[in-house]
C-alpha positions as CSV (number, residue, x, y, z in Angstrom):
1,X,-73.0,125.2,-77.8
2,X,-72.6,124.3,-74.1
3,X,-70.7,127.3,-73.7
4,X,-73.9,129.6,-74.0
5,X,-75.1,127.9,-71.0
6,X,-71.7,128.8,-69.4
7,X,-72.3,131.6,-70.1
8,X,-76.0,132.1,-68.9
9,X,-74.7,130.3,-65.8
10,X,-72.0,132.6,-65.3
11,X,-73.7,135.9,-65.8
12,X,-76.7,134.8,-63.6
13,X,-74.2,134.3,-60.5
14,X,-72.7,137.5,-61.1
15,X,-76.0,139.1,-61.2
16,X,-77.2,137.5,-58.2
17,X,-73.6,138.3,-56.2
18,X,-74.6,141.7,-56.7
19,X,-78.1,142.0,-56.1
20,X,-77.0,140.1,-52.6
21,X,-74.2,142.8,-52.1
22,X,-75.5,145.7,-53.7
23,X,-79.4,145.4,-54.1
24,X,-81.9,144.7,-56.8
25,X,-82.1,149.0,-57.7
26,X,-78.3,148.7,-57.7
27,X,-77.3,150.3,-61.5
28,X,-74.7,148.1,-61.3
29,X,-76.7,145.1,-60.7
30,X,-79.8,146.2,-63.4
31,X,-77.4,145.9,-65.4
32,X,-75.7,142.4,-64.9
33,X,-79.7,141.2,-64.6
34,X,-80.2,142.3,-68.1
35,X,-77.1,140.7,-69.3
36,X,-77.7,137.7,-67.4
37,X,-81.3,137.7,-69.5
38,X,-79.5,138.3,-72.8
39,X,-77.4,135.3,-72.5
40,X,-80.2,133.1,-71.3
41,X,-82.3,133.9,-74.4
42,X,-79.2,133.4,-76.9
43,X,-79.2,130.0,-75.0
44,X,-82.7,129.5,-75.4
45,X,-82.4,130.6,-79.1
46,X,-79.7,128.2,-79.5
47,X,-82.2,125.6,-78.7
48,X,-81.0,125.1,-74.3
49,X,-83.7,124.1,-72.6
50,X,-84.5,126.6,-69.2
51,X,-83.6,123.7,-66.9
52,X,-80.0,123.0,-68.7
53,X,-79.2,126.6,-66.9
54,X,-80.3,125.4,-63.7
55,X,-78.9,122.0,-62.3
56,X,-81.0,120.1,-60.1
57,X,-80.5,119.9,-56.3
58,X,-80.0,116.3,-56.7
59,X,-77.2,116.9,-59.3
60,X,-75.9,119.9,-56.9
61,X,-75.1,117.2,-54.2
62,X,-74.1,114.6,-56.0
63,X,-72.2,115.1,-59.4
64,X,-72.0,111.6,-60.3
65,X,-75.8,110.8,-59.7
């Protein structure tokens, strides 16, 4: 199941490219928020922890720690 969080990963950074471009009100990005939700609950369903979404700082800097 890893790619669920792929997934939730990859439609969070779209969402947040366009509330950063566009704006939170933004239809478009409304819209990718909500999706970005919807795949983070079919991860959680799944049985993904919240914090598998998000990697660490630590991990951020150094992939092999």
């Amino acid at each position: 199941m890893p790619h669920l969080i792929q997934a939730a990963r990859a439609a969070q950074h779209r969402a947040a490219r366009a509330a950063a471009t566009a704006g939170a009100a933004h239809p478009w990005t409304r819209l990718l928020l909500a999706a970005a939700a919807m795949a983070a609950t079919a991860a959680w369903e799944a049985g993904h922890r919240v914090a598998d979404l998000h990697l660490t700082r630590r991990h951020e800097r150094h992939p092999s720690a």
